[in-house]
N, C-alpha and C positions, 0 to 999 in steps of 0.2 A: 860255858862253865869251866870255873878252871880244874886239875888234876884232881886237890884237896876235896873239891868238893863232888867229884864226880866220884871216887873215891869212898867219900863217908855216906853217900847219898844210892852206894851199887844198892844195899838191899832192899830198896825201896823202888827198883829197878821191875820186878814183876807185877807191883801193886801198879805202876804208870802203863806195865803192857795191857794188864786186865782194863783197867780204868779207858784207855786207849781201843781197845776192842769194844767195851760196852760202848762209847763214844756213837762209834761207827756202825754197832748194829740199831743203835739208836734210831739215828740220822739216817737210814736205810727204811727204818717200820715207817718212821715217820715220812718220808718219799713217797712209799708204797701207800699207804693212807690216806694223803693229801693227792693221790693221783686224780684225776678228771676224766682217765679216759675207759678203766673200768665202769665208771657212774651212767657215763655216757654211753658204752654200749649195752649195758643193762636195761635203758629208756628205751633203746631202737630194739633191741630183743622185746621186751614188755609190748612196747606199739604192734610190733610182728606178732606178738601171742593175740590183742586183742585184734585184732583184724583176722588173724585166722579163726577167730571164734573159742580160742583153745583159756581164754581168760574172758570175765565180765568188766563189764563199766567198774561197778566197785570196787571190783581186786583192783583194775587197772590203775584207778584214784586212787586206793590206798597206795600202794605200790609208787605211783610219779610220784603222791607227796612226798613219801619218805627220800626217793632219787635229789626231787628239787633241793629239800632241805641238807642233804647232803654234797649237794654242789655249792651249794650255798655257804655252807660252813668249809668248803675247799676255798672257796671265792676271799672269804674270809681272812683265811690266814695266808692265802697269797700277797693281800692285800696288808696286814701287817707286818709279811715279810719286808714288804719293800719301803715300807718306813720307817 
């Protein structure tokens, strides 16, 4: 950028740092979100409850579906990421 415009363009200077911030907390939820390995020990806790008898067969079922389809939908946009 040259002087003139760095210059005419200063007070729009805070609106690029905010814009800049939300960016980056952005792209941070969305890490956190798309992660796989909360999911994942959420299963192995879940299997550890129904084996210790502390959950049923159908909490358990309900419970993995919602897991699977949530890995699933990680699997997802991983996978669109890289296209």
């Amino acid at each position: 950028m040259g002087l003139f415009t760095q210059i005419v363009t200063l007070p729009l200077a805070p609106v690029r740092g905010v814009a800049w911030v939300v960016e980056q907390v952005l792209e941070t939820a969305e890490n956190e979100y798309y992660d796989p390995a909360p999911v994942r020990a959420r299963l192995a806790e879940l299997e550890r409850q129904l084996n210790a008898g502390e959950i049923d067969e159908e909490t358990f079922d309900r419970a993995e579906d919602e897991l699977l389809d949530k890995l699933e939908e990680i699997s997802a946009h991983a996978r669109e990421g890289r296209a």
